[in-house]
N, C-alpha and C positions, 0 to 999 in steps of 0.2 A: 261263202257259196257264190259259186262265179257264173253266170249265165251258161256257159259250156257245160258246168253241171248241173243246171235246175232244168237243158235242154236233155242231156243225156237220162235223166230219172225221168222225166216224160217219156222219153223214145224208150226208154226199160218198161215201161209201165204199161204204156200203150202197145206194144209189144207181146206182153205178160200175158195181157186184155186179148188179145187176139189168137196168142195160144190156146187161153183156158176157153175161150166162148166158141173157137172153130169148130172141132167136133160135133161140138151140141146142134148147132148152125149147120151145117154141114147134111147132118145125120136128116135134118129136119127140111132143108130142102131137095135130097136124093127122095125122103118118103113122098114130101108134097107134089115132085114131078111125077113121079111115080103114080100117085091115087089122080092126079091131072090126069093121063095118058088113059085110066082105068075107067075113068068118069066120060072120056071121051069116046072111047070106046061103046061104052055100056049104057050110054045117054043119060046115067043115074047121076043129078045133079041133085045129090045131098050136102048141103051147107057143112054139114057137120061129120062128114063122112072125115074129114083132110085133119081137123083136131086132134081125135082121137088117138091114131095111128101117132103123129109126130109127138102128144106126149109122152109116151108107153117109146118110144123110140128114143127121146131124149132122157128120160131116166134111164133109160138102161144104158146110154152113152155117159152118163153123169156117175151110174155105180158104176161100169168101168177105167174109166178115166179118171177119178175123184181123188187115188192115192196121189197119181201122177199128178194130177194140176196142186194137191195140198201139198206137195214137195215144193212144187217150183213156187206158190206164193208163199211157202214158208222163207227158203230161200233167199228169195224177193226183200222177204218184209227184213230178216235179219240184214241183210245187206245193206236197205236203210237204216236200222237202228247201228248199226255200226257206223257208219259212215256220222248220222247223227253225234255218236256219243265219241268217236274222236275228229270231228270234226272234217269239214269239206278242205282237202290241201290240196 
């Protein structure tokens, strides 16, 4: 294993990381501006108003999404175990 490939399986990885957690991240800062701009509005400054909504948002982005991100880290993972069992060339 050659530095070009222990850099290349990081840039896959890190990557991977960025695909599967964007959504969820994503979903959860559209809500969190969103309940901002409503609390600004409405002078209701509940601590715990912004929680609630971004979990109920992120699971439901997570049962959408969940088949799609378990293909790509299945994908992922066989790609290392291959590469593992015959070797880095």
């Amino acid at each position: 294993m050659t530095e070009g490939d222990a850099l290349g399986l990081v840039q896959q990885a890190i990557w991977l990381t960025m695909l599967l957690a964007g959504p969820v991240i994503g979903s959860a800062m559209v809500i969190g501006v969103g309940i901002a701009f409503f609390q600004a509005l409405t002078q209701v400054q509940e601590m715990t108003l912004t929680f609630v909504p971004k979990i109920i948002a992120g699971f439901i982005i997570i049962m959408l999404t969940g088949g799609y991100s378990g293909s790509l880290l299945k994908a992922f993972t066989e790609q290392i175990f291959l590469r593992i069992a015959i070797g880095f060339k």
